[in-house]
HTML snippet that shows the backbone in 3Dmol.js (N, CA, C, O; Angstrom):
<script src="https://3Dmol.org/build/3Dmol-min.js"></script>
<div id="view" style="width:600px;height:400px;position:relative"></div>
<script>
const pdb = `
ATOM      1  N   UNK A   1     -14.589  -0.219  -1.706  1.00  0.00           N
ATOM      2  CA  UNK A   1     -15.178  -0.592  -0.452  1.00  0.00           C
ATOM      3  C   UNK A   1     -14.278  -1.526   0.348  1.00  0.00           C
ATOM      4  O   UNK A   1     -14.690  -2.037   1.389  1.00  0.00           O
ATOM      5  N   UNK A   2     -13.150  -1.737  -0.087  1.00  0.00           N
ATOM      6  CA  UNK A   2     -12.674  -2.674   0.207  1.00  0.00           C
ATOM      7  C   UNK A   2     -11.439  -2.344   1.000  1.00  0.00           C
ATOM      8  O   UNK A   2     -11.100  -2.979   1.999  1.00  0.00           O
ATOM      9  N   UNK A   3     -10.743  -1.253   0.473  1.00  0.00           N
ATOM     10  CA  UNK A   3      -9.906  -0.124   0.772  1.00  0.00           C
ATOM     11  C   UNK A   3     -10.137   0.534   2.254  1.00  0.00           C
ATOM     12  O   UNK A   3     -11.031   1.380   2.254  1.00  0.00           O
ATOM     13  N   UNK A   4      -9.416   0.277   3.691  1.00  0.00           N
ATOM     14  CA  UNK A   4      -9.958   1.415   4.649  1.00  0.00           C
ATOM     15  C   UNK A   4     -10.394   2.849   4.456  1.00  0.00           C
ATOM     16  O   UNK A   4      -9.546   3.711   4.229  1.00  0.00           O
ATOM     17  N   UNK A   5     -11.280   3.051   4.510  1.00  0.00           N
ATOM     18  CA  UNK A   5     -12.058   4.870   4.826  1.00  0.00           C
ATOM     19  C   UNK A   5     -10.273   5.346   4.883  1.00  0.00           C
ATOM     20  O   UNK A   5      -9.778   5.114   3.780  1.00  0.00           O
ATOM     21  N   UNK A   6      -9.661   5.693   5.470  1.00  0.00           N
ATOM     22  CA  UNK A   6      -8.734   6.670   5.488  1.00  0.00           C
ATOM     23  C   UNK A   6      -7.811   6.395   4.920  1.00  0.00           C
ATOM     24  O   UNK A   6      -6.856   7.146   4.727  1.00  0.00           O
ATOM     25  N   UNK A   7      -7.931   5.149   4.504  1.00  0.00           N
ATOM     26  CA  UNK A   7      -6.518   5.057   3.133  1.00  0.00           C
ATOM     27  C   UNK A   7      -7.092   5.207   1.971  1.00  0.00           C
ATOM     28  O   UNK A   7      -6.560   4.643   1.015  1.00  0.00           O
ATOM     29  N   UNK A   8      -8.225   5.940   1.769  1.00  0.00           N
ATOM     30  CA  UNK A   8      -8.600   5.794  -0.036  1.00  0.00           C
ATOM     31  C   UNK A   8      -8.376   6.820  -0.594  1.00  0.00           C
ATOM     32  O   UNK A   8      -8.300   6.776  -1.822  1.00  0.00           O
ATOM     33  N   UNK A   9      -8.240   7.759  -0.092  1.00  0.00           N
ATOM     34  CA  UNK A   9      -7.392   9.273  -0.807  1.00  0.00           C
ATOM     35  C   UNK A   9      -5.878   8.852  -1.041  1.00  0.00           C
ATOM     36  O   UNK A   9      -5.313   9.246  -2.061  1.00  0.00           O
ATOM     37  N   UNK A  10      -5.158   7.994  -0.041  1.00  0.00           N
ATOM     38  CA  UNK A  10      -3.700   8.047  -0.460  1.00  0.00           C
ATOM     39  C   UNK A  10      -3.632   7.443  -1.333  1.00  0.00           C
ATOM     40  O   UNK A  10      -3.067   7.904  -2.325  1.00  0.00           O
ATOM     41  N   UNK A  11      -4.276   5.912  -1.349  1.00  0.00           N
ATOM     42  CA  UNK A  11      -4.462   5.094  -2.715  1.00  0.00           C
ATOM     43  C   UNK A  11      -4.924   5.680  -3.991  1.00  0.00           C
ATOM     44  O   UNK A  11      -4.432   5.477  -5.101  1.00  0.00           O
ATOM     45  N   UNK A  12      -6.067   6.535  -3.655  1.00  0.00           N
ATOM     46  CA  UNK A  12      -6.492   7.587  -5.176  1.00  0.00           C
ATOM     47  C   UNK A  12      -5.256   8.078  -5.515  1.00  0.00           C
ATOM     48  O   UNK A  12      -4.722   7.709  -6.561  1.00  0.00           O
ATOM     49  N   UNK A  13      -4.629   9.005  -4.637  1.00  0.00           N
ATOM     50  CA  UNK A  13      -3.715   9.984  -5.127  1.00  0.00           C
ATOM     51  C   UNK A  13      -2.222   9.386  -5.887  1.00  0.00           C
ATOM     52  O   UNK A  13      -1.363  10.005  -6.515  1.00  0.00           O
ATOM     53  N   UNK A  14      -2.333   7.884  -5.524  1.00  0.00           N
ATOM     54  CA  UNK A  14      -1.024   7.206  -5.640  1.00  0.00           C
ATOM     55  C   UNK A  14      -1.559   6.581  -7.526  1.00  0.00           C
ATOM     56  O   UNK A  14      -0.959   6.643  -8.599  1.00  0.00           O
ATOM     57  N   UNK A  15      -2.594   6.161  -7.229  1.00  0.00           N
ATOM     58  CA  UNK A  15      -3.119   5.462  -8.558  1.00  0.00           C
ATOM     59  C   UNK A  15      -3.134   6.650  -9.701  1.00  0.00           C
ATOM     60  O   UNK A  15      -2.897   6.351 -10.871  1.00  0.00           O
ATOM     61  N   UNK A  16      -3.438   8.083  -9.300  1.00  0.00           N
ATOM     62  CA  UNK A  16      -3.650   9.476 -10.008  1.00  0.00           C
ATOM     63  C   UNK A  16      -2.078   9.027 -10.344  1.00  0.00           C
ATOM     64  O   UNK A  16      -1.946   8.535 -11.465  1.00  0.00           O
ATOM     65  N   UNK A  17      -1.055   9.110  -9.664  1.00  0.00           N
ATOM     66  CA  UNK A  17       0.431   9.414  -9.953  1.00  0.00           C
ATOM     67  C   UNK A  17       0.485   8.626 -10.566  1.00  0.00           C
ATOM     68  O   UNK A  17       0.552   9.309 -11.587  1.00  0.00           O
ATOM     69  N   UNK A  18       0.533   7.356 -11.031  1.00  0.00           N
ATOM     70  CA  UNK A  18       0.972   5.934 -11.519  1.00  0.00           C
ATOM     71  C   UNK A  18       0.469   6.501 -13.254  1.00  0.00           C
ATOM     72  O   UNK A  18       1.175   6.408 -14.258  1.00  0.00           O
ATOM     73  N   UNK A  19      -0.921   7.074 -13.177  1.00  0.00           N
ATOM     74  CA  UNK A  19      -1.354   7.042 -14.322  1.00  0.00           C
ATOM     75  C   UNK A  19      -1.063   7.987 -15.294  1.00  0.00           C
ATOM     76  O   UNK A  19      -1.380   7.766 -16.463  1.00  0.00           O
ATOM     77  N   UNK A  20      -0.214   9.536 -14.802  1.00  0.00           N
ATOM     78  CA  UNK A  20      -0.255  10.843 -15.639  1.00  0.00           C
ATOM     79  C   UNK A  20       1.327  10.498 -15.415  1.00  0.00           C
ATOM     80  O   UNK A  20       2.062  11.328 -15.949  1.00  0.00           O
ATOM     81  N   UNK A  21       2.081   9.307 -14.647  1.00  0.00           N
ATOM     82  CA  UNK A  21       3.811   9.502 -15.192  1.00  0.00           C
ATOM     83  C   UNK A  21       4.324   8.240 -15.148  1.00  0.00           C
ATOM     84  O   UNK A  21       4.835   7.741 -14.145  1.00  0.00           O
ATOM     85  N   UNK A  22       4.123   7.373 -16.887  1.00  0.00           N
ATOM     86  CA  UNK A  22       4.267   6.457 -17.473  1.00  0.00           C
ATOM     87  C   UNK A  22       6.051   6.363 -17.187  1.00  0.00           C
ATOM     88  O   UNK A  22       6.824   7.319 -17.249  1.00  0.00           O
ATOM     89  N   UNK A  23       6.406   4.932 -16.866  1.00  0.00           N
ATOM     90  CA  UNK A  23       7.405   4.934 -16.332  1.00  0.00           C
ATOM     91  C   UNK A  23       8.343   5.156 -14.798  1.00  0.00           C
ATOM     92  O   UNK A  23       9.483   4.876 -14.428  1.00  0.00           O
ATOM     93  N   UNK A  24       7.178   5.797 -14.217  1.00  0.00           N
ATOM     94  CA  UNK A  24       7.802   6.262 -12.846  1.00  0.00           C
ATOM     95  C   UNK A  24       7.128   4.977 -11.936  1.00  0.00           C
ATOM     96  O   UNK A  24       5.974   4.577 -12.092  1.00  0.00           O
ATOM     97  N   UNK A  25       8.094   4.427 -10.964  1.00  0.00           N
ATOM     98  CA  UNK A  25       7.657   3.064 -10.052  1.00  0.00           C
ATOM     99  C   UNK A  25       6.871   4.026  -8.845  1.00  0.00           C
ATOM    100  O   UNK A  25       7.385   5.039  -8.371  1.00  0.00           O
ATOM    101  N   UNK A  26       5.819   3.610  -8.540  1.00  0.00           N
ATOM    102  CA  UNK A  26       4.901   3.778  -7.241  1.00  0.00           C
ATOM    103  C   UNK A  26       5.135   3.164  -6.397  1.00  0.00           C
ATOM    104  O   UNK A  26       5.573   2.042  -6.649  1.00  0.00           O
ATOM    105  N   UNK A  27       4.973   3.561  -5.001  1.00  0.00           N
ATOM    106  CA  UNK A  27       4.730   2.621  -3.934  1.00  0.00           C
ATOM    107  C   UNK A  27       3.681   3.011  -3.128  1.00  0.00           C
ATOM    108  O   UNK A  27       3.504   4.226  -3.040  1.00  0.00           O
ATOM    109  N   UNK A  28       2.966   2.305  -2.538  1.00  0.00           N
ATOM    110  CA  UNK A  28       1.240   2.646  -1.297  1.00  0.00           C
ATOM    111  C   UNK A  28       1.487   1.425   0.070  1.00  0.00           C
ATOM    112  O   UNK A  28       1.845   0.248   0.050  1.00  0.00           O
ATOM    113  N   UNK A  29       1.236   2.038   0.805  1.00  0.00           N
ATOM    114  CA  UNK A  29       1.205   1.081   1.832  1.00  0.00           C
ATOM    115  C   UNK A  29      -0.463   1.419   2.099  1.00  0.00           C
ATOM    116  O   UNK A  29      -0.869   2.544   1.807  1.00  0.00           O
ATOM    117  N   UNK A  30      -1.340   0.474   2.625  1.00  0.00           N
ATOM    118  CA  UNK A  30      -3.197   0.216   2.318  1.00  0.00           C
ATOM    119  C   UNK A  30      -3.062  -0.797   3.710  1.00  0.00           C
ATOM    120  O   UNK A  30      -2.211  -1.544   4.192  1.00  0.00           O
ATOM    121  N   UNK A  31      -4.419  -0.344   4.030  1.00  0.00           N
ATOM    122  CA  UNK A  31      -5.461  -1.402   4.921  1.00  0.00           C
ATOM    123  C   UNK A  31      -6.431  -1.729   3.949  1.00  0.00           C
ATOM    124  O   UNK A  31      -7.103  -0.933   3.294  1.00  0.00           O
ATOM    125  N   UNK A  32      -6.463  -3.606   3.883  1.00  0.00           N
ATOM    126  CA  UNK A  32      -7.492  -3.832   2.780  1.00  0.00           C
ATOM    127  C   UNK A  32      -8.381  -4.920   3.571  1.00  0.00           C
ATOM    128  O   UNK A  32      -7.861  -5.885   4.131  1.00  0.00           O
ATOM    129  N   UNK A  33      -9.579  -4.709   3.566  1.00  0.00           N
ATOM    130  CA  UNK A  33     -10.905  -5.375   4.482  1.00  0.00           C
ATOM    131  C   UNK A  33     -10.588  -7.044   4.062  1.00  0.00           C
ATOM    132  O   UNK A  33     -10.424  -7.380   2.889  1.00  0.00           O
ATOM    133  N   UNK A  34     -10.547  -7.756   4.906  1.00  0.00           N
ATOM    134  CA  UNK A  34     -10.454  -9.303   5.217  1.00  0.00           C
ATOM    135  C   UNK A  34     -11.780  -9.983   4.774  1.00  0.00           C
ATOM    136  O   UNK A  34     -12.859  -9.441   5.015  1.00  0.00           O
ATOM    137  N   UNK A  35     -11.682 -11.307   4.050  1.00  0.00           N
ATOM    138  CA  UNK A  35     -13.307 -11.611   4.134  1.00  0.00           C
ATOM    139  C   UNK A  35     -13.656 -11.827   5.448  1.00  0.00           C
ATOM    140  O   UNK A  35     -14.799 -11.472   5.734  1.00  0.00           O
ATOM    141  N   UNK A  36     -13.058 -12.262   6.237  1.00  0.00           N
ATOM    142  CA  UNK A  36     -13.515 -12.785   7.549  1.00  0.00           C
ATOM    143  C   UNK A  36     -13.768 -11.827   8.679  1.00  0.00           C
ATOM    144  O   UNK A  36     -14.391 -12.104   9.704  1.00  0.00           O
ATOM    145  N   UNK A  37     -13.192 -10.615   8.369  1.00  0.00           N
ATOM    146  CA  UNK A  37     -13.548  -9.423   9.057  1.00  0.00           C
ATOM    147  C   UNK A  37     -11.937  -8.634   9.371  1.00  0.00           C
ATOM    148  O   UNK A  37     -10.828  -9.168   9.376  1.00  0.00           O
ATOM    149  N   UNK A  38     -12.211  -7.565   9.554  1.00  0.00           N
ATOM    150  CA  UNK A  38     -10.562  -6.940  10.204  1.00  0.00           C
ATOM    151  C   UNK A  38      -9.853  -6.442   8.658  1.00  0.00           C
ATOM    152  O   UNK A  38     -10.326  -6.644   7.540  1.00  0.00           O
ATOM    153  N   UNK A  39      -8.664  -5.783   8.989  1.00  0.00           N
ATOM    154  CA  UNK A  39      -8.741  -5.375   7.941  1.00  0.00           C
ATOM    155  C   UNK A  39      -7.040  -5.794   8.196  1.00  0.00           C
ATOM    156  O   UNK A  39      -6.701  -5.453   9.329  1.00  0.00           O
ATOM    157  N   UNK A  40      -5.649  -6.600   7.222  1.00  0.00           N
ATOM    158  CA  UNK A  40      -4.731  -6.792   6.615  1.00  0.00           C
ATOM    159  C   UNK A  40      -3.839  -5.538   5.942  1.00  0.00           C
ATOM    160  O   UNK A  40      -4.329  -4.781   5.104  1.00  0.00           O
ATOM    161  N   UNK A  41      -2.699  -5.446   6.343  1.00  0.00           N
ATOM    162  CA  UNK A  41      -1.749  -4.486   5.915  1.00  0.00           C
ATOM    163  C   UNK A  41      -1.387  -4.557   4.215  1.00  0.00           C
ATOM    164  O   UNK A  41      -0.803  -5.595   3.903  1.00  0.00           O
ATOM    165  N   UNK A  42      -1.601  -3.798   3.326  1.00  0.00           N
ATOM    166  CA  UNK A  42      -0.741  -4.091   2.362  1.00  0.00           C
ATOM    167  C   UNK A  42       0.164  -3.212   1.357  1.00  0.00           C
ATOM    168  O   UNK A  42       0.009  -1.994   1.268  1.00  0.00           O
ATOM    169  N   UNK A  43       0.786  -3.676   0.871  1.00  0.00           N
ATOM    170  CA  UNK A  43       2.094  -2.458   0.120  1.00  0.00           C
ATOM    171  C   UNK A  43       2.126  -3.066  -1.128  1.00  0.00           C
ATOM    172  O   UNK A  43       2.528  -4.200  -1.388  1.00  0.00           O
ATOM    173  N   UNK A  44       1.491  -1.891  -2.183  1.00  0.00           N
ATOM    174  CA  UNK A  44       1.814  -2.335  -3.840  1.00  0.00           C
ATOM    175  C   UNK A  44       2.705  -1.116  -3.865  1.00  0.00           C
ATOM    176  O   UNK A  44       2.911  -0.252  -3.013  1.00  0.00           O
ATOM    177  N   UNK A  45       3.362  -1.364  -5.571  1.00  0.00           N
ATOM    178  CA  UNK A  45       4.309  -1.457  -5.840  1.00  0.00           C
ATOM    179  C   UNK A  45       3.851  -1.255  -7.650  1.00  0.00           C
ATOM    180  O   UNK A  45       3.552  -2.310  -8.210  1.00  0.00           O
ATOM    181  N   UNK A  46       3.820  -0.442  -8.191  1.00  0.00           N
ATOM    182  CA  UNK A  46       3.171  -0.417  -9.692  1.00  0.00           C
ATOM    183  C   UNK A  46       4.020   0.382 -10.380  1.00  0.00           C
ATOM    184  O   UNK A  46       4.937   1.048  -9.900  1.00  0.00           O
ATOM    185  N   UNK A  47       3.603   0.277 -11.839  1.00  0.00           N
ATOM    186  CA  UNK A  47       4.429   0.938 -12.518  1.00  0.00           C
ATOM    187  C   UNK A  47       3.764   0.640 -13.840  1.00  0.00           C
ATOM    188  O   UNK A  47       3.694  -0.494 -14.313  1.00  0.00           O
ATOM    189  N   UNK A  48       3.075   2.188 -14.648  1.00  0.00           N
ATOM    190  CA  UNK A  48       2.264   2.718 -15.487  1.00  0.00           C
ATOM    191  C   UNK A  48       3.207   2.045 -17.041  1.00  0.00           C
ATOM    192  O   UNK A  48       3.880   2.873 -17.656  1.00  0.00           O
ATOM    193  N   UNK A  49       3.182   0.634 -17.538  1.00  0.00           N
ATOM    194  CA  UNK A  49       3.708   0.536 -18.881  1.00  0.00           C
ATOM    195  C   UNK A  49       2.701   0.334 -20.137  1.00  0.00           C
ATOM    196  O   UNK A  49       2.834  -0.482 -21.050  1.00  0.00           O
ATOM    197  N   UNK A  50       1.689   1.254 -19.962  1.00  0.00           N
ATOM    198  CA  UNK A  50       1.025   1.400 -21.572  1.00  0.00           C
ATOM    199  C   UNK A  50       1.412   1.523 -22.539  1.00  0.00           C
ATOM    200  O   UNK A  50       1.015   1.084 -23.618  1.00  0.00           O
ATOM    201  N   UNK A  51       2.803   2.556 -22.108  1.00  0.00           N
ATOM    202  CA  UNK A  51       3.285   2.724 -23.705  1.00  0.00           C
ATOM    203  C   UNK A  51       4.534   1.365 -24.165  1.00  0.00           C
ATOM    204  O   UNK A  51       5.401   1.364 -25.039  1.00  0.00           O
ATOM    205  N   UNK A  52       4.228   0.545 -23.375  1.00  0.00           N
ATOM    206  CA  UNK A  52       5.335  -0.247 -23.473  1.00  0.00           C
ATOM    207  C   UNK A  52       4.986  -0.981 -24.561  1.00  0.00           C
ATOM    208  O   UNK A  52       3.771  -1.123 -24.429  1.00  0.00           O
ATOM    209  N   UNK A  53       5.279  -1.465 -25.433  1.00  0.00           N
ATOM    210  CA  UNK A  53       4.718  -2.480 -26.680  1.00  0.00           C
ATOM    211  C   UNK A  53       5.265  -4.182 -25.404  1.00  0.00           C
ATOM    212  O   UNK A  53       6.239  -4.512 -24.727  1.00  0.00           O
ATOM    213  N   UNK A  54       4.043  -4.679 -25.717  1.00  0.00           N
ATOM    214  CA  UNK A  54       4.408  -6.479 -25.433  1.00  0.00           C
ATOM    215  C   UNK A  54       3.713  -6.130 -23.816  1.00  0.00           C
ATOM    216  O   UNK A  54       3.427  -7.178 -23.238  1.00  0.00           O
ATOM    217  N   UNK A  55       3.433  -5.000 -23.092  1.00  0.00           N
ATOM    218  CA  UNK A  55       2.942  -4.938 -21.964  1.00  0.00           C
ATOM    219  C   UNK A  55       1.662  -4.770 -21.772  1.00  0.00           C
ATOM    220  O   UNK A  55       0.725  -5.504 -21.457  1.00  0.00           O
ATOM    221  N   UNK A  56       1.859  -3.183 -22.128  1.00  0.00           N
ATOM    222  CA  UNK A  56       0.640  -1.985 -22.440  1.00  0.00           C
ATOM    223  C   UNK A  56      -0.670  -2.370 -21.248  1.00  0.00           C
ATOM    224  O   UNK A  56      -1.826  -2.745 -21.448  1.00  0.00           O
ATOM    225  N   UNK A  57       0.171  -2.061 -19.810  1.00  0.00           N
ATOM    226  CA  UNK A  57      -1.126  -2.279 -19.128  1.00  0.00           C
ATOM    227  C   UNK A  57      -0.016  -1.943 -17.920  1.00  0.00           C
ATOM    228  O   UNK A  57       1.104  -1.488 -18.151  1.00  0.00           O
ATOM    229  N   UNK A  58      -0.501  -2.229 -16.683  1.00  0.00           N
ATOM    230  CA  UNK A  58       0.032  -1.456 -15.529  1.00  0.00           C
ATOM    231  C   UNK A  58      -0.188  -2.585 -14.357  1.00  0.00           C
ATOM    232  O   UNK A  58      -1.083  -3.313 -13.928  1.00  0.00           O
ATOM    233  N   UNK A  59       0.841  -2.352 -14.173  1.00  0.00           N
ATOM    234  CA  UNK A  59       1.853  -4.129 -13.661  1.00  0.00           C
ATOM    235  C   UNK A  59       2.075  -3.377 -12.066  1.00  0.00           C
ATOM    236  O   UNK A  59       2.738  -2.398 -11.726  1.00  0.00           O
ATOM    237  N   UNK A  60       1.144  -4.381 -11.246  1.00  0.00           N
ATOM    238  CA  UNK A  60       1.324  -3.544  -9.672  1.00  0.00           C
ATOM    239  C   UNK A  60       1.703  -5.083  -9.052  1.00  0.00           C
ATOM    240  O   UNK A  60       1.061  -6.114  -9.254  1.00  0.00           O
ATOM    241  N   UNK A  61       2.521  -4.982  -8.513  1.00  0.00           N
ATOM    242  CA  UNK A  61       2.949  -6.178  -7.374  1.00  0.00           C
ATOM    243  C   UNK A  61       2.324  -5.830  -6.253  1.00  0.00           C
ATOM    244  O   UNK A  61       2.191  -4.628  -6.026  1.00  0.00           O
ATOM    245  N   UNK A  62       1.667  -7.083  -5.055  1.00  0.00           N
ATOM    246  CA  UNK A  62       1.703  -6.539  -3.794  1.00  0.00           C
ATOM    247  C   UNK A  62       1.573  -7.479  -2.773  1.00  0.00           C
ATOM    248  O   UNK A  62       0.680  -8.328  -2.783  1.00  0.00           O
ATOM    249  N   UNK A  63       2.351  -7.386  -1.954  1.00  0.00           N
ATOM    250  CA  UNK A  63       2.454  -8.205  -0.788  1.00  0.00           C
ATOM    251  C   UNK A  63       1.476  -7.797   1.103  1.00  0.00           C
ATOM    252  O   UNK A  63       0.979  -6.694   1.332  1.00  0.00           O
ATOM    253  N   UNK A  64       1.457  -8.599   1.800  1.00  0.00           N
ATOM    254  CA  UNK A  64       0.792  -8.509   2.606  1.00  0.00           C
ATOM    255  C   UNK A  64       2.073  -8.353   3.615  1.00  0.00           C
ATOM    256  O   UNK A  64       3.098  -9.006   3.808  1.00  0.00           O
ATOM    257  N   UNK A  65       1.570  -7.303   4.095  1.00  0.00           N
ATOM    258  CA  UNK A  65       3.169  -6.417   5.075  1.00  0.00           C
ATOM    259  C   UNK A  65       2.111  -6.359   6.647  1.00  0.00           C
ATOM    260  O   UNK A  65       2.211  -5.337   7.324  1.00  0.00           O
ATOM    261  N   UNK A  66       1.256  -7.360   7.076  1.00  0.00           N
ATOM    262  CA  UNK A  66       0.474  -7.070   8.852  1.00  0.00           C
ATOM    263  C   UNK A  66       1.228  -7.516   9.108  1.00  0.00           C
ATOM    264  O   UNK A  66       2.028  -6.582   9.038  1.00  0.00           O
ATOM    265  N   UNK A  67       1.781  -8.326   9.412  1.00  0.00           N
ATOM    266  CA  UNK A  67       3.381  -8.725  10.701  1.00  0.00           C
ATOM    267  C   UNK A  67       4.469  -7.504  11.061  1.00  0.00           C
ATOM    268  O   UNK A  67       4.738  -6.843  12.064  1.00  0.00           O
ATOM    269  N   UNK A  68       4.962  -7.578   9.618  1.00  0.00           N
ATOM    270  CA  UNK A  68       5.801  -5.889   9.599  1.00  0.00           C
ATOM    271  C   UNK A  68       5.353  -4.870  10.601  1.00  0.00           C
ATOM    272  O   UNK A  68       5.977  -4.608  11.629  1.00  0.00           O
ATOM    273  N   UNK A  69       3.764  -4.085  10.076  1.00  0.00           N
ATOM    274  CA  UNK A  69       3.337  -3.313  10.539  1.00  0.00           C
ATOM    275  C   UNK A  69       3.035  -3.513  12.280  1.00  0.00           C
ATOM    276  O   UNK A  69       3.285  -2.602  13.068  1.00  0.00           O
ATOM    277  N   UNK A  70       2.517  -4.722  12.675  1.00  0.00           N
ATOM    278  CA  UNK A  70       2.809  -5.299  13.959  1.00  0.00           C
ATOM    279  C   UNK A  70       3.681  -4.924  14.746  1.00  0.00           C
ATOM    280  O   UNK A  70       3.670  -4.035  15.597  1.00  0.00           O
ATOM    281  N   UNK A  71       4.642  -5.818  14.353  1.00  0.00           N
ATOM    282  CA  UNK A  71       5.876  -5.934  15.094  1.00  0.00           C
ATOM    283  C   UNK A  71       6.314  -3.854  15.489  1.00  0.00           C
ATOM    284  O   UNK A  71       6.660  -3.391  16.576  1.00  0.00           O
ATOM    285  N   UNK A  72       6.100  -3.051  14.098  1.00  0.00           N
ATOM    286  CA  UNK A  72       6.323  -1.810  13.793  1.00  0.00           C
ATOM    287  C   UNK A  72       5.959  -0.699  14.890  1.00  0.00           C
ATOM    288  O   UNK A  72       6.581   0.220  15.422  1.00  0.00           O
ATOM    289  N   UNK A  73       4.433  -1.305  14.995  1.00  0.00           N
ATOM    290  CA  UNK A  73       3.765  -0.426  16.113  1.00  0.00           C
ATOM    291  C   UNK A  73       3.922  -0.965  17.662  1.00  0.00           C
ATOM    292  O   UNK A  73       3.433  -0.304  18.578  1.00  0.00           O
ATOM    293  N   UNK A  74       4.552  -2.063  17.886  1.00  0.00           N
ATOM    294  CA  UNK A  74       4.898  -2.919  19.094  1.00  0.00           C
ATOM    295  C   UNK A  74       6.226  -2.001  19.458  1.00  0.00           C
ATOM    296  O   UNK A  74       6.370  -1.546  20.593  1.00  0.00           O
ATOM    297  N   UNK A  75       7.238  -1.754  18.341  1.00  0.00           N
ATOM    298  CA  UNK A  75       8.418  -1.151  19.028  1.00  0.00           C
ATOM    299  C   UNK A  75       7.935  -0.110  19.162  1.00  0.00           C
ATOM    300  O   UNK A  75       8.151   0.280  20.309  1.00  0.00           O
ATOM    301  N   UNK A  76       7.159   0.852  18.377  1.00  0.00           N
ATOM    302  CA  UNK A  76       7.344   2.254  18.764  1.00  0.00           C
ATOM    303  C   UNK A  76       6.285   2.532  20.181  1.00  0.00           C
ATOM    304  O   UNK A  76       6.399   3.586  20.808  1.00  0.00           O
ATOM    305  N   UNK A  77       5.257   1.463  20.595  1.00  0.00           N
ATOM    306  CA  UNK A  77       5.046   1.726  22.279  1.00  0.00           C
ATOM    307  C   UNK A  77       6.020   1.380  23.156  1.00  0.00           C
ATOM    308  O   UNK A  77       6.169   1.729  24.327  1.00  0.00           O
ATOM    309  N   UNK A  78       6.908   0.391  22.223  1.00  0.00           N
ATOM    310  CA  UNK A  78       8.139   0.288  23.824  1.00  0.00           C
ATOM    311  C   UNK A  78       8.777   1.196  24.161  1.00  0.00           C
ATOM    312  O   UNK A  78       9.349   1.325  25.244  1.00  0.00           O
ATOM    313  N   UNK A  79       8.743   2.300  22.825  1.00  0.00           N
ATOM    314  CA  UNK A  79       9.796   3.430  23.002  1.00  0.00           C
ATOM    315  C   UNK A  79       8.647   4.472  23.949  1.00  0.00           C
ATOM    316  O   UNK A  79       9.259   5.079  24.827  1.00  0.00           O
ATOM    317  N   UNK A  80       7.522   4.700  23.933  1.00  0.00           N
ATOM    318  CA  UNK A  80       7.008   5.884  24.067  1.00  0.00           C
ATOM    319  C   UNK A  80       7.145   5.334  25.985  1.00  0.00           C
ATOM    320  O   UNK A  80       6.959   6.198  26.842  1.00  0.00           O
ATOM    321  N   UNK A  81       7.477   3.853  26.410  1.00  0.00           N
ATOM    322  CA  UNK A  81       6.735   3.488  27.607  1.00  0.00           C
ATOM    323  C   UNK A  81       7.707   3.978  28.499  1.00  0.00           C
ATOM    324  O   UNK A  81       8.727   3.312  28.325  1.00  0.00           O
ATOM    325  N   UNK A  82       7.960   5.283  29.837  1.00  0.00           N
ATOM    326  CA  UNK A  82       8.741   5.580  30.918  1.00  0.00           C
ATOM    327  C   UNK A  82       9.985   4.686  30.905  1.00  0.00           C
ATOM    328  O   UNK A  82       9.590   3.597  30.489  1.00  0.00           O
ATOM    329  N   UNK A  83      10.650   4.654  31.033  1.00  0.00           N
ATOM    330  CA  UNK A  83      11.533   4.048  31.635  1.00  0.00           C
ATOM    331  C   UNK A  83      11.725   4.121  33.021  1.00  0.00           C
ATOM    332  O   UNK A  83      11.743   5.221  33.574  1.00  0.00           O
ATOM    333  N   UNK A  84      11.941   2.560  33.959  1.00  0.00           N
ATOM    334  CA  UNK A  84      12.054   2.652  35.180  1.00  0.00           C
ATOM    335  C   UNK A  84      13.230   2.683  35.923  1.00  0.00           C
ATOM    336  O   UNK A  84      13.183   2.778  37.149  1.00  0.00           O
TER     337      UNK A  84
END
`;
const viewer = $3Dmol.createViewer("view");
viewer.addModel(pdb, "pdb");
viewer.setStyle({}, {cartoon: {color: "spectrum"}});
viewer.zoomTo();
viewer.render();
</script>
């Protein structure tokens, strides 16, 4: 619930991959709901080590990338805007 409506299939499908190919690094870029309302950019980063002895669990990093994405969608309207 926490996950945007239209990012929860990519996130399923990314978490599906992480889990049937032990060893292979993932990446997801996600909209994840704010307590305060609105919803925050974010990009994990995982990688399936069950079979790892001393791990045996699945190690996802993730950082908060809304500025990035900002700034991201700011250039690509400057590009779409006429030129005078």
């Amino acid at each position: 619930m926490l996950v945007h409506p239209d990012d929860r299939g990519k996130l399923a499908a990314v978490i599906d991959d992480c889990i049937k190919n032990p060893g292979k690094i993932v990446t997801v870029q996600f909209r994840h709901k704010k307590k305060i309302g609105g919803y925050c950019y974010l990009e994990s980063v995982g990688m399936n080590l069950l079979d790892v002895p001393g791990v045996k669990g699945i190690v996802v990093n993730t950082r908060d990338i809304t500025e990035r994405k900002l700034v991201e969608d700011e250039l690509r309207s400057a590009k779409k805007k006429p030129k005078k």
